[in-house]
ZAKEVEX-922314 format. One line per 4 residues: number of its first residue (from 0); their letters; for each residue x, y, z of N, C-alpha, C, CB. Coordinates in steps of 0.001 Angstrom, whole numbers, plus 500000, padded with zeros to 6 digits. Glycine has a CB too. Example, Ala and Ser with C-alpha at 12.3 -4.5 7.8 and 13.67 -1.06 7.14 Angstrom:
<nodes>
0 = as = 513190,494310,507800,512300,495500,507800,513200,496700,507800,511308,495527,509046  512850,497750,507080,513670,498940,507140,512900,500030,507870,514084,499402,505725
</nodes>
This chain:
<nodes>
0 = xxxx = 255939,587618,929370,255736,588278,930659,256206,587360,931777,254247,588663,930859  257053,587947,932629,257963,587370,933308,256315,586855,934622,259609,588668,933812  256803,585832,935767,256145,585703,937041,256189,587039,937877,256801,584554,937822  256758,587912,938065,256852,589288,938647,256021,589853,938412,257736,590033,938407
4 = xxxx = 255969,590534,937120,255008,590604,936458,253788,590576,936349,255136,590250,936075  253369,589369,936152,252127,588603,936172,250958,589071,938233,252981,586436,935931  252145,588510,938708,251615,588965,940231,251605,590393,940441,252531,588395,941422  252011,591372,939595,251978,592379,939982,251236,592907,939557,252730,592840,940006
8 = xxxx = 250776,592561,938017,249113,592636,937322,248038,592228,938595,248860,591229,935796  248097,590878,938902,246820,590549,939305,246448,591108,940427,246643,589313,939414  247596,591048,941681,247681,590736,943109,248339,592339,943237,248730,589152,943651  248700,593079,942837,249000,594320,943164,250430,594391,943307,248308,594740,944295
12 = xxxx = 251427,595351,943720,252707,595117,943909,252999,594816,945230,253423,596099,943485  252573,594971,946236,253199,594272,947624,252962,593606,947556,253118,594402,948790  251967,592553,947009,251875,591019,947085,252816,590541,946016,250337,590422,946838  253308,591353,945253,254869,590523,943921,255806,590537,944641,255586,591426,942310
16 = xxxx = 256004,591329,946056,257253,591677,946431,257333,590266,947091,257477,593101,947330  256531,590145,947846,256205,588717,948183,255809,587219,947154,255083,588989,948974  256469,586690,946862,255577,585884,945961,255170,584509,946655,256339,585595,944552  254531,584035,946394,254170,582574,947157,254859,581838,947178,253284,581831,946837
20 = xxxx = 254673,580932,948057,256058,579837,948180,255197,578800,947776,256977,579510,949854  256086,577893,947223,255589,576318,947005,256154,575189,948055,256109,575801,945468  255265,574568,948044,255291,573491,949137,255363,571559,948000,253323,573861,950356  256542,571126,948257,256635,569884,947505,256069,568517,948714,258469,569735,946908
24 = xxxx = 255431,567982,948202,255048,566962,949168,255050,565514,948262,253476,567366,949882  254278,564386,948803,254463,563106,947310,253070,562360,948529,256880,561702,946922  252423,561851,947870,251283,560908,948326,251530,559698,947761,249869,561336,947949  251045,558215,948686,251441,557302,948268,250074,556728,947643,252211,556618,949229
28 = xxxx = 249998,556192,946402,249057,555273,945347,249220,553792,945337,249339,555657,943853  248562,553376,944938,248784,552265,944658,247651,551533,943152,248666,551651,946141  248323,550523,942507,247750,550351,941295,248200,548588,941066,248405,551601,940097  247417,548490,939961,247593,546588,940032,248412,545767,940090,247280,545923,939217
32 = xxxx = 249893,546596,940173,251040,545718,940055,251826,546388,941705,252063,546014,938246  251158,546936,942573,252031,546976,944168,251738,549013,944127,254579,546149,944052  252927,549450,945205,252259,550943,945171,253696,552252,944595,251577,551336,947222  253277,552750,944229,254215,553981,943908,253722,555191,944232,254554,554111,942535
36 = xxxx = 254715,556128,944506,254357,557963,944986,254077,558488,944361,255120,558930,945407  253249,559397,944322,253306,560567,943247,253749,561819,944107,251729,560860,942431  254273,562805,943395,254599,564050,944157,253673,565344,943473,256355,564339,944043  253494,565985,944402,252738,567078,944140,253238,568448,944812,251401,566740,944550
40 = xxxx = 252741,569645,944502,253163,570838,944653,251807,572079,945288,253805,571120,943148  252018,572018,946605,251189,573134,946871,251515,574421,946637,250893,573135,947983  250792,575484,946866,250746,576756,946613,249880,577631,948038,250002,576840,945080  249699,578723,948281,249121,578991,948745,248587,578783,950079,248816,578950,948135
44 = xxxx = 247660,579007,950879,247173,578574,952244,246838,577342,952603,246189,579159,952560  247511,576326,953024,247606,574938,953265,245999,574753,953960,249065,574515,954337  245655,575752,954906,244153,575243,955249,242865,576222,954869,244079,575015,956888  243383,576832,953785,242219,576671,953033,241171,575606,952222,242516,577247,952420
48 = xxxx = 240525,576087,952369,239498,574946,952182,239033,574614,950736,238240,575293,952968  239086,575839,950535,239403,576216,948693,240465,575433,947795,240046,577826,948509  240162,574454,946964,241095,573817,946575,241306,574014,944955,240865,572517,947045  242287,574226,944309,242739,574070,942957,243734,573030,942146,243205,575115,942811
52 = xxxx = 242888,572147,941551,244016,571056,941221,244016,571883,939778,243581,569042,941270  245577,571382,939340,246766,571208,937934,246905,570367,937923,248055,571670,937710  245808,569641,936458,247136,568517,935901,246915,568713,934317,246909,566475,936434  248706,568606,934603,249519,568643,933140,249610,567347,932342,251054,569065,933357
56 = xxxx = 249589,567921,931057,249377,566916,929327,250953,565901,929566,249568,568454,927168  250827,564930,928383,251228,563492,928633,252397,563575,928835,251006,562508,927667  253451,564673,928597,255196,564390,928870,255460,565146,929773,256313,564695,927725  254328,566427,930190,254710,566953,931064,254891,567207,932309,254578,567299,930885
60 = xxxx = 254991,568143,933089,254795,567796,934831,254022,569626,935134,257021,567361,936022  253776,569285,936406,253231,570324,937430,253951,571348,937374,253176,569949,938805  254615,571443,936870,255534,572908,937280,255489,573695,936162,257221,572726,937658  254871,573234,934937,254149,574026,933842,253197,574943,934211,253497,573216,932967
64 = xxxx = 252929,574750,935436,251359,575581,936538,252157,576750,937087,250521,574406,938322  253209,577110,937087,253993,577884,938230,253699,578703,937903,255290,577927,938549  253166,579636,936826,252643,580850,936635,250872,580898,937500,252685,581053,934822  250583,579832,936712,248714,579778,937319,248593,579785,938150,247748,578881,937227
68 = xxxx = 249434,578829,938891,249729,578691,940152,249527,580278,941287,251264,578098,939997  250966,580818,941137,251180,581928,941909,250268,583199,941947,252341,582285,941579  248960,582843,941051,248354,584170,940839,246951,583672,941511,248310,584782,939095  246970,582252,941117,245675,581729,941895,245669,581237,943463,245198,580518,941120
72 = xxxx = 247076,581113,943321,246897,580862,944990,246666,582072,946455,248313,580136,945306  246561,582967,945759,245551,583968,946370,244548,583777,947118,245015,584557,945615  243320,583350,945945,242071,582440,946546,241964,581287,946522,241003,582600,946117  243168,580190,946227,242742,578847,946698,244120,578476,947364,242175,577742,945435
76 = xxxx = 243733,577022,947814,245128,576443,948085,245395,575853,946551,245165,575143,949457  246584,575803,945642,246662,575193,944299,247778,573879,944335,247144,576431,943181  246697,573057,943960,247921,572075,944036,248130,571393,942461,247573,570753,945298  249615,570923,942319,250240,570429,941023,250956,569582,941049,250854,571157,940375
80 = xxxx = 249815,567885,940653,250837,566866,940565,251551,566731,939457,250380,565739,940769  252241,565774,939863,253096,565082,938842,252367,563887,938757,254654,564859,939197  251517,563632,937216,251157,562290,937041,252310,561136,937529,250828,562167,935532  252063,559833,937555,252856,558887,937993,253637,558775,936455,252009,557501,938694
84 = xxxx = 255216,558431,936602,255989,558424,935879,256400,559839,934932,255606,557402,935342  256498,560784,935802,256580,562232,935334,256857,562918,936534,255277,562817,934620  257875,563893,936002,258405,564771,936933,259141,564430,938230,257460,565456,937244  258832,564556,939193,259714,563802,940833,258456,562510,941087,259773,565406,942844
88 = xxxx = 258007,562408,940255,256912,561423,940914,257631,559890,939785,254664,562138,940508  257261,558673,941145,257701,557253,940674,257329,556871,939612,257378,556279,941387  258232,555817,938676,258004,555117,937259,257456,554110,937968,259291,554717,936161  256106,553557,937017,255784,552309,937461,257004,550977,936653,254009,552156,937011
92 = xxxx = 256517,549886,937529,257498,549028,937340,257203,548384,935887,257559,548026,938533  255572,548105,936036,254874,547543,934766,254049,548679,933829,253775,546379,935284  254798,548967,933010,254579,550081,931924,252933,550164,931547,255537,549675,930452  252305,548803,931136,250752,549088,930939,250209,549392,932496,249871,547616,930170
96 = xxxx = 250375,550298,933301,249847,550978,933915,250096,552213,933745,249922,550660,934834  250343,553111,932482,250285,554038,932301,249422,554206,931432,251170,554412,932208  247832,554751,932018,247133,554638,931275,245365,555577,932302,247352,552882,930795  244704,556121,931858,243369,557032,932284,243231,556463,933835,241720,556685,931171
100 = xxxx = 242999,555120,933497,241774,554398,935125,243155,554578,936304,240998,551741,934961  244537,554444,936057,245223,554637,937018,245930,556013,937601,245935,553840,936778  245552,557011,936413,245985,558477,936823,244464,558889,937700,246403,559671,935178  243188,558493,937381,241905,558802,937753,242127,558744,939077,240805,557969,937244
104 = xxxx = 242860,557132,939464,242730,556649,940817,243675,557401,941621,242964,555162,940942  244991,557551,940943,245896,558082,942009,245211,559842,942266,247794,557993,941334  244519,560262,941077,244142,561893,941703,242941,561653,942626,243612,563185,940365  242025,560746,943001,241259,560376,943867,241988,560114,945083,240560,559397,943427
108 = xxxx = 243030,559967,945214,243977,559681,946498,244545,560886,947009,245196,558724,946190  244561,561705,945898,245254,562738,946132,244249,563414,946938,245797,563422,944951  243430,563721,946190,241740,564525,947002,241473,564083,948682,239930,563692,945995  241515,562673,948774,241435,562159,949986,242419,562891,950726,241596,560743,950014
112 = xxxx = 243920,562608,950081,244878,563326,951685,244592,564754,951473,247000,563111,951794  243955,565502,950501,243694,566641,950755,243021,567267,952245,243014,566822,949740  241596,566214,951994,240643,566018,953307,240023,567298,952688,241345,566033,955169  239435,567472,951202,238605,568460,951028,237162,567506,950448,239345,569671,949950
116 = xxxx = 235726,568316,950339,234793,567446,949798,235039,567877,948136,233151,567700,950499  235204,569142,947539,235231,569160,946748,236727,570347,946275,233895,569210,946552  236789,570188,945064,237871,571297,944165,237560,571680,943193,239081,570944,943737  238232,572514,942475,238068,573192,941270,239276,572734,940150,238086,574782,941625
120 = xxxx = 239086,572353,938718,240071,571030,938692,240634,572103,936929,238952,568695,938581  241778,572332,936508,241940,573044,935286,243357,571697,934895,242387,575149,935518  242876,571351,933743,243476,570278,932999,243732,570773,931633,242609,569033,932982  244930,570555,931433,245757,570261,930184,245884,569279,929655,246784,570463,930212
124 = xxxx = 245151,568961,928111,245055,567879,926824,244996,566835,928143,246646,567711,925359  246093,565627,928625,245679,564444,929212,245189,564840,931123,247163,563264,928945  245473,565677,931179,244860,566488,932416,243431,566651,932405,245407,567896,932508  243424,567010,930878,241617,567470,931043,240702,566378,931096,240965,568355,929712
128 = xxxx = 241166,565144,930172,241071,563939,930135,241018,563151,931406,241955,563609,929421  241811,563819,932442,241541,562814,933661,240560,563385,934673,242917,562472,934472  240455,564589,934166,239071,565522,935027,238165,565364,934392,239042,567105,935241  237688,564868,933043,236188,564750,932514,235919,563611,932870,235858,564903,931043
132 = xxxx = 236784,562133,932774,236670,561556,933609,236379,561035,935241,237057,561543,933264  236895,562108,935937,236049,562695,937509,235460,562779,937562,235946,563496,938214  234261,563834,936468,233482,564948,936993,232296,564174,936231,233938,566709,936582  232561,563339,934919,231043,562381,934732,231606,561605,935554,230419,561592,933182
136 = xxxx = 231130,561224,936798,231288,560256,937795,230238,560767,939035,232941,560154,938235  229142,559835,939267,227891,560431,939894,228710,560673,941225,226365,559369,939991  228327,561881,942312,228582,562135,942972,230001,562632,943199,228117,561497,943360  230961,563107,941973,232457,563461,942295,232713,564844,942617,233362,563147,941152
140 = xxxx = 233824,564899,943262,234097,566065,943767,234692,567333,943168,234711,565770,944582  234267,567568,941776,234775,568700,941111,233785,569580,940561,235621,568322,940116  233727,570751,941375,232355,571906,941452,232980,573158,940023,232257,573000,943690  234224,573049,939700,234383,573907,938494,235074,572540,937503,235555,575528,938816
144 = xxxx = 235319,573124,936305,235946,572477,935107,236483,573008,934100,235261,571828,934575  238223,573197,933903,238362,573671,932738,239201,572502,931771,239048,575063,932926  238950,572651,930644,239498,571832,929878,240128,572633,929026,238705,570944,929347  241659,572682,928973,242442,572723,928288,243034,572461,927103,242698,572584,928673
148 = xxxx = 242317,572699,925837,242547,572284,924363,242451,570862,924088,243886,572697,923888  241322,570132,925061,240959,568592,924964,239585,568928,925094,241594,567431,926142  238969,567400,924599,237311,567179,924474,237182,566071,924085,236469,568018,923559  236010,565519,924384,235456,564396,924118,235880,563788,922956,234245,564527,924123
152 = xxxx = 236912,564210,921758,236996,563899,920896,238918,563670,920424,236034,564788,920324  239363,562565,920337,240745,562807,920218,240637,562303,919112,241780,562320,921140  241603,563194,918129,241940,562763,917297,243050,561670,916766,241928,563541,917049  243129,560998,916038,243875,559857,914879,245624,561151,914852,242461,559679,912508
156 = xxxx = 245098,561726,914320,246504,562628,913815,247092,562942,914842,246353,563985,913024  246456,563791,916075,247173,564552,917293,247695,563269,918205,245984,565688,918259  247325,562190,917989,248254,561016,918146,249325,560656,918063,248111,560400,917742  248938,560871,916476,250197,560130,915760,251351,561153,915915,249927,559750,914020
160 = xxxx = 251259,562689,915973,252248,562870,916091,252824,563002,917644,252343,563756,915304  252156,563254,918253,252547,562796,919861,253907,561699,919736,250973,561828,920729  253099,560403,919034,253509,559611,919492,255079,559255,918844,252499,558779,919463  255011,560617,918177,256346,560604,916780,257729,560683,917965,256302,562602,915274
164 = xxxx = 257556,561383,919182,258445,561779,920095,258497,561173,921690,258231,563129,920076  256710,560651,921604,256754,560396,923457,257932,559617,923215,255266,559394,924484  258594,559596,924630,259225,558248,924943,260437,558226,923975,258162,556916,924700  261127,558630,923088,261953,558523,922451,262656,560254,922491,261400,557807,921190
168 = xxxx = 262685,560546,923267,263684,561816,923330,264962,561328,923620,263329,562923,924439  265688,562326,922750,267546,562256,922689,268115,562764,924202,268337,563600,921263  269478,562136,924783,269723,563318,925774,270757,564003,924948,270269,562904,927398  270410,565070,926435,271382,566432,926154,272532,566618,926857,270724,567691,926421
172 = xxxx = 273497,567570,925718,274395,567975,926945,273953,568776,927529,275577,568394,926803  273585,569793,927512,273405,571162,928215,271948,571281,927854,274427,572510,927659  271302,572485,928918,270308,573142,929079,270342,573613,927584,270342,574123,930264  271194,574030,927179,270841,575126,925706,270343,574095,924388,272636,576150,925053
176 = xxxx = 270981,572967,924744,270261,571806,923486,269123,571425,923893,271022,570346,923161  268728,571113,925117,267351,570863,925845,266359,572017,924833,267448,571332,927876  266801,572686,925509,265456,574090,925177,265542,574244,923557,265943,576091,926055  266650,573552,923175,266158,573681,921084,265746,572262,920680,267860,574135,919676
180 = xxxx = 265641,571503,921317,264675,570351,921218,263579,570604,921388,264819,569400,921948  262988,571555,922884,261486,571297,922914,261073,572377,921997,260736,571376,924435  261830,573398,921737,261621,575179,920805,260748,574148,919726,263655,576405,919828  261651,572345,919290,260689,572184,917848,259551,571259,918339,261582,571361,916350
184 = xxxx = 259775,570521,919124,258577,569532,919458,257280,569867,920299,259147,568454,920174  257354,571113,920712,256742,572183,921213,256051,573507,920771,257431,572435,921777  256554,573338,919305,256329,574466,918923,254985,574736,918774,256965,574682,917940  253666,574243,918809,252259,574661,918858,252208,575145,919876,251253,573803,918720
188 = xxxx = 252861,574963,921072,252647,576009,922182,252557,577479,922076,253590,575881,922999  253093,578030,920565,252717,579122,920239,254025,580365,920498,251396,579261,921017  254045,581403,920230,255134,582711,920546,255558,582914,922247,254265,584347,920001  256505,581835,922766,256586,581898,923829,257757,583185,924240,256781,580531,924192
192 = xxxx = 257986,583725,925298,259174,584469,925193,260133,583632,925672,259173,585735,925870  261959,584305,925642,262720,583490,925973,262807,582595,927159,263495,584020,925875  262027,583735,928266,262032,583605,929722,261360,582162,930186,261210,584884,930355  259883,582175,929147,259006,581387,929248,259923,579430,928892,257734,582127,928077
196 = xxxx = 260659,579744,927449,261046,578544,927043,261897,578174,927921,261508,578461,925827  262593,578812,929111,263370,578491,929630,263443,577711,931129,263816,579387,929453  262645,578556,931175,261399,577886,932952,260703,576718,932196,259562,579406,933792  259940,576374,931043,259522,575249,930716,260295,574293,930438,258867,575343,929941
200 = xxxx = 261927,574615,929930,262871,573302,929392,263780,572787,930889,264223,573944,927864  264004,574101,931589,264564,573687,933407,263452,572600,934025,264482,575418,934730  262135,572578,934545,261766,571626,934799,261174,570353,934279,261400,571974,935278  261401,570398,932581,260895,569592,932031,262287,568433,932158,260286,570169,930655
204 = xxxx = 263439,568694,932389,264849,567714,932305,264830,567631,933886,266567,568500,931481  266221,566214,933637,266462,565780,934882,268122,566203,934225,265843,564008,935465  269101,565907,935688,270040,564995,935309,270844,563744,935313,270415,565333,935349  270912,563155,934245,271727,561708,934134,273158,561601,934018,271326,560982,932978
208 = xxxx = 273752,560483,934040,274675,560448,933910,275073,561043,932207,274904,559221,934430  276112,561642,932472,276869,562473,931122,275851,563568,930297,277386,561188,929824  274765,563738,931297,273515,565210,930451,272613,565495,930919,272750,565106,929153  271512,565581,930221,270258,565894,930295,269572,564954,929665,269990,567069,929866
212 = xxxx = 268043,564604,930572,267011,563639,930320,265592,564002,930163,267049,562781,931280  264886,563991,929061,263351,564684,929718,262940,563908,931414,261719,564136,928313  262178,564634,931818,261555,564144,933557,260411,563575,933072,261104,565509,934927  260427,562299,932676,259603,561438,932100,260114,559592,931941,259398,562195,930716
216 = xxxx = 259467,558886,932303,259811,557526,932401,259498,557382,930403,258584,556449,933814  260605,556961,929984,260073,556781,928337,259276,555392,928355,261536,556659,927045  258627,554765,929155,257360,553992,929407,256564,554256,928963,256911,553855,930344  255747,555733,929129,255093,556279,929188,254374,555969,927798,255541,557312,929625
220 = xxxx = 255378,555497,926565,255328,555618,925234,254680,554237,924770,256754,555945,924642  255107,553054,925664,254865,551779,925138,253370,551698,924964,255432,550665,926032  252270,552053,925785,250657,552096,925332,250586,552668,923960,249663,553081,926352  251056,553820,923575,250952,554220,922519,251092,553088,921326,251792,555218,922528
224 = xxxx = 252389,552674,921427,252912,551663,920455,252379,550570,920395,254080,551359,920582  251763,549962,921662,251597,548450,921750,249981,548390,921268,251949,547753,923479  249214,549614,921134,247996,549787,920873,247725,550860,919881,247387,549969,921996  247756,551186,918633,248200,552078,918265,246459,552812,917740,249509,551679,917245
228 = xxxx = 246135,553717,917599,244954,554111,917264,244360,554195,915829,244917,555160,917772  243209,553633,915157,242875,553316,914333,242165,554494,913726,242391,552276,914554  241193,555305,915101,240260,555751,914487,240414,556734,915790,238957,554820,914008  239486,557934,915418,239087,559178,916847,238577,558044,917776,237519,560705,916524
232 = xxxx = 239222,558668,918726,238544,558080,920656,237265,559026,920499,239862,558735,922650  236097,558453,920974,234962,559171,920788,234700,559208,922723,233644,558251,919551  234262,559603,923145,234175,560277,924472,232989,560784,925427,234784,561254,924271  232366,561346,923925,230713,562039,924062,230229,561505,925316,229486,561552,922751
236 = xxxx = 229888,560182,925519,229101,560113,926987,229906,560229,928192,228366,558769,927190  231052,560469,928121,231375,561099,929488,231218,562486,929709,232668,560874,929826  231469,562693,928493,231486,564535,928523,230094,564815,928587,232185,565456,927008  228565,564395,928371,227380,563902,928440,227185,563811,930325,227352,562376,927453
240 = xxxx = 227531,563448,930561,227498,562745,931982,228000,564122,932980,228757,561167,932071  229017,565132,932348,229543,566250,933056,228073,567198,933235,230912,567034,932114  227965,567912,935392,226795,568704,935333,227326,569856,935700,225634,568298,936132  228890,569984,936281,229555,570988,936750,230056,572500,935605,230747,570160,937343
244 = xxxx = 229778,573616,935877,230028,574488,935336,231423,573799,934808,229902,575719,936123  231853,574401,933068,232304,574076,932406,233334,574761,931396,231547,573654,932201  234462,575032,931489,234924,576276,930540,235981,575172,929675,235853,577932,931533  236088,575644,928065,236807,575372,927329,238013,576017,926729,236192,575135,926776
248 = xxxx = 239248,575643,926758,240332,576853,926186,240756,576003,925325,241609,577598,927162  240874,576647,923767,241307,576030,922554,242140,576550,922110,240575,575876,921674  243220,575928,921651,244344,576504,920954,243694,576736,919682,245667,575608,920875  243976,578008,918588,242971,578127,917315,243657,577104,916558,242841,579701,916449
252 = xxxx = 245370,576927,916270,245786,575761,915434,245703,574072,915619,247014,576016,915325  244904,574072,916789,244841,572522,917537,244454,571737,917001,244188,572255,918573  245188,570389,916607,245025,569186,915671,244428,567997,916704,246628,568721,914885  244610,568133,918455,244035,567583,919402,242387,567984,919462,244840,567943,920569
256 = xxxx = 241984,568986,919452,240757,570012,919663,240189,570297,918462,241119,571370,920296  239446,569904,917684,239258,570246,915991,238370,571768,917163,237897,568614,914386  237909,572839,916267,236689,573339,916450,235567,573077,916692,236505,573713,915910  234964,572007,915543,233681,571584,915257,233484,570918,916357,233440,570848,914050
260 = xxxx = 234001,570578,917555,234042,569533,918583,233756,570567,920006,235708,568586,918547  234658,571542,919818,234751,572601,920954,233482,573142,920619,236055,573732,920969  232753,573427,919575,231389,574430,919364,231033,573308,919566,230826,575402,918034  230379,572217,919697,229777,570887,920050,229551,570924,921370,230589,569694,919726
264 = xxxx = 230304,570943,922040,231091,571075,923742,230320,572078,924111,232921,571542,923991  230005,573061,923341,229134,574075,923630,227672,574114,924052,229186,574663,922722  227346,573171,923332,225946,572952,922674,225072,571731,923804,226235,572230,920804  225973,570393,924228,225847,569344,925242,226159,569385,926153,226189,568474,925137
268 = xxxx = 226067,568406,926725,226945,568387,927954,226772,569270,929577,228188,568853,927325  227516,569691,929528,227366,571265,930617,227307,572239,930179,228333,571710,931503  227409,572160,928598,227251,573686,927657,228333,574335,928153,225780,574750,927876  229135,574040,927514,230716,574537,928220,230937,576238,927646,232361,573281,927429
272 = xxxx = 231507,576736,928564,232027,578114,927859,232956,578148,927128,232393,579039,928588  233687,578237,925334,234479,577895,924852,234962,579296,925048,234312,577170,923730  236297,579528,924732,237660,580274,924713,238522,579971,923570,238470,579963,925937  238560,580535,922847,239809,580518,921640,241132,581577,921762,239059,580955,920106
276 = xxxx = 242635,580751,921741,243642,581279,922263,244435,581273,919896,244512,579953,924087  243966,582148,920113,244970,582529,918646,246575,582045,918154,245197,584092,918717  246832,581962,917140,248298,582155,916586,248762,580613,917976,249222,584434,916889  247907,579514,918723,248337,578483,919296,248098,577201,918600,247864,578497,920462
280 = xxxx = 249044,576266,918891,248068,574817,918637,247673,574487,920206,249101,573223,917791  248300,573061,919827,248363,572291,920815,249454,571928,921945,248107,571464,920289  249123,572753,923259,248234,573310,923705,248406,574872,924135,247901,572515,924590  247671,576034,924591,247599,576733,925561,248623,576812,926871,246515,576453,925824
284 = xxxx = 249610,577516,927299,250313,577079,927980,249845,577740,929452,251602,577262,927420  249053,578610,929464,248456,578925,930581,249981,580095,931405,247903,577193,931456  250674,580734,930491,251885,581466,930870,251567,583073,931040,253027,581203,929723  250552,583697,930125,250032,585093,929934,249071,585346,930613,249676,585438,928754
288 = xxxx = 248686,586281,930364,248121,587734,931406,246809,586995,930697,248661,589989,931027  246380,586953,929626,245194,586924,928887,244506,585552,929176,245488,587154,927375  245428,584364,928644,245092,583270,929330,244555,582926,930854,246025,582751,929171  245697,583005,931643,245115,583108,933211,244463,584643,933571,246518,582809,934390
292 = xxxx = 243784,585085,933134,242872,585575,933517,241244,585649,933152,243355,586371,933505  241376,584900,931973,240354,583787,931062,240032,582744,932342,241331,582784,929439  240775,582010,932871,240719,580820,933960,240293,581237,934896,241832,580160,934381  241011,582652,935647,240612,583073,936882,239059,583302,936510,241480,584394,937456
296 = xxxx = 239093,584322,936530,237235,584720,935771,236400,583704,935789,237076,585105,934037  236811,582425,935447,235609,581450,935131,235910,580999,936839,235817,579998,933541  236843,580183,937015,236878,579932,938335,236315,580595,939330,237858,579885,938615  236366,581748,939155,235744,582671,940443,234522,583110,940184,236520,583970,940816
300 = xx = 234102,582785,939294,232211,583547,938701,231353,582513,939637,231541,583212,936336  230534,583426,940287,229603,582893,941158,228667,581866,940482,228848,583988,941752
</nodes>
C-alpha cells in the first residue's frame, strides 16, 4: 500500500490530496571525543506541542518513518532522527562512540531544542533500546512507549547475524543491485511490496564515487567486533524501572524478540500491551494499514 493510500485510509481524501511536508533540520551533540550533528526530520505542525519521536534500528535511518510519519503527523508534530553515523547525520571520528549512553545523550539534546516537557517515543529493535533506556530514567520525558520487536532481552543469535553484514556492505552500481542486496539481508522484514522495497533501498544508499553506498558510517560495526557477545544482554531492570504506558510490536519470526520475553514484557514492568505482526521477523516495518494503526490506537488511547 502505496503513502496515498495510507493517508487516504486514515486522514480522509482531501487531506491525501495534500500530503505533509517534511521539514530536514540537524542539531548539534556532542560526546567524549569533541561534537558532531545529527539531522532530523520533522513532520507536521512545528508548534505543536504534541511531540512524536522515530528512532530507527542499527543500519538504518529516519526515513523508514515516512509512512508513520505522514499519517501521524495529523496529531503530533513527528520527528525522525538519524542516529549519529547514519543517514545525513555526522560519522563520529572515534568509532567506540557508537554505542547506547551516546545515542541516549544526543536524543536528550534533541528533546531540549525541541523545547517540549514531554513526547511520545515509537522505537525500532536499537530505537526501542534507546527509549527503554529514557523512560527507566526517574523523571524522563516519555509519557507513551512503543517498542518495536525489542525487549529487555537480546539475543546471542540476532547478533550474530546482524553482525554477519553491519558495516561490511558491498557497493553498488545502480539502485536495482542496491534493492537485491537489502530484498536478502532484509528479508525478515517480511512480504514487502515493490513500492515499499524501493522507498526503503532510495534512502537507505548514498552516492560515492563510481555507485552506491549504504547511508551508514561502516564504524558502526567495529563495537560489534571488538566486543563480541558471549551470552543474551539481560535488561530486565531497566525495563523494571519503565512506569509509562507501554505497547509491544513483535515480529512472529523474530530471533531479536523470542516470545517468551514479549509475554514476560507483559506480565512486569509497565505490563506492556503486546502485538504480534505475522508471516515477519525481525523487524516490523511500520509500512501497512494494520501496523500503523496498531501504533496510532495505542498512542492516542486516553
Amino acid at each position: 500500500m502505496n503513502l496515498s493510500t495510507l493517508l487516504d485510509r486514515f486522514l480522509g481524501a482531501e487531506s491525501a490530496d495534500r500530503p505533509p511536508q517534511m521539514r530536514e533540520r540537524t542539531v548539534q551533540c556532542i560526546g567524549a571525543h569533541g561534537l558532531h550533528r545529527m539531522a532530523y526530520r520533522e513532520w507536521g505542525d512545528p508548534l505543536n506541542p504534541r511531540v512524536l519521536i522515530c528512532a530507527h534500528g542499527l543500519t538504518r535511518n529516519g526515513r523508514d518513518f515516512d509512512s508513520l510519519a505522514a499519517v501521524m503527523s495529523r496529531d503530533y508534530r513527528v520527528v525522525c532522527p538519524d542516529v549519529v553515523g547514519r543517514g545525513r547525520s555526522e560519522w563520529l571520528r572515534v568509532k567506540d562512540g557508537y554505542a547506547l549512553p551516546q545515542y541516549v545523550a544526543d536524543m536528550i539534546t534533541l528533546i531540549a531544542r525541541l523545547d517540549v516537557d514531554t513526547v511520545q517515543w515509537v522505537g525500532t529493535s536499537m530505537g526501542g533500546l534507546i527509549g527503554m533506556l529514557i523512560a527507566s530514567q526517574p523523571g524522563n520525558p516519555i509519557h507513551r512507549l512503543v517498542l518495536n520487536d525489542v525487549g529487555p532481552v537480546v539475543t546471542v543469535a540476532s547478533i550474530e547475524r546482524i553482525g554477519q553484514y553491519v558495516g561490511s556492505a558491498p557497493r553498488f552500481d545502480d539502485i536495482e543491485q542496491a534493492e537485491a542486496y537489502l530484498r536478502v539481508v532484509c528479508a525478515p522484514f517480511g512480504a514487502l511490496s515493490d513500492e515499499q522495497w524501493r522507498h526503503l533501498t532510495e534512502n537507505a544508499v548514498i552516492e560515492v564515487e563510481g555507485g552506491l553506498a549504504m547511508a551508514y558510517d561502516p564504524g558502526i560495526g567495529e563495537p560489534f567486533r571488538k566486543n563480541p557477545l558471549v551470552e543474551d544482554v539481560d535488561l530486565w531492570p531497566v525495563y523494571d524501572a519503565i512506569r509509562c504506558p507501554t505497547m509491544v510490536m513483535r515480529g512472529a519470526e523474530s530471533d531479536l524478540l523470542e516470545r517468551e520475553t514479549a509475554e514476560e514484557m507483559s506480565r512486569r514492568g509497565p505490563c506492556a500491551r503486546v502485538v504480534e505482526v505475522a508471516d515477519v521477523g525481525h523487524a516490523p516495518m511500520l509500512l501497512d494499514e494494520v501496523q500503523i494503526g496498531e501504533v496510532r490506537d495505542f498512542l492516542l488511547a486516553q
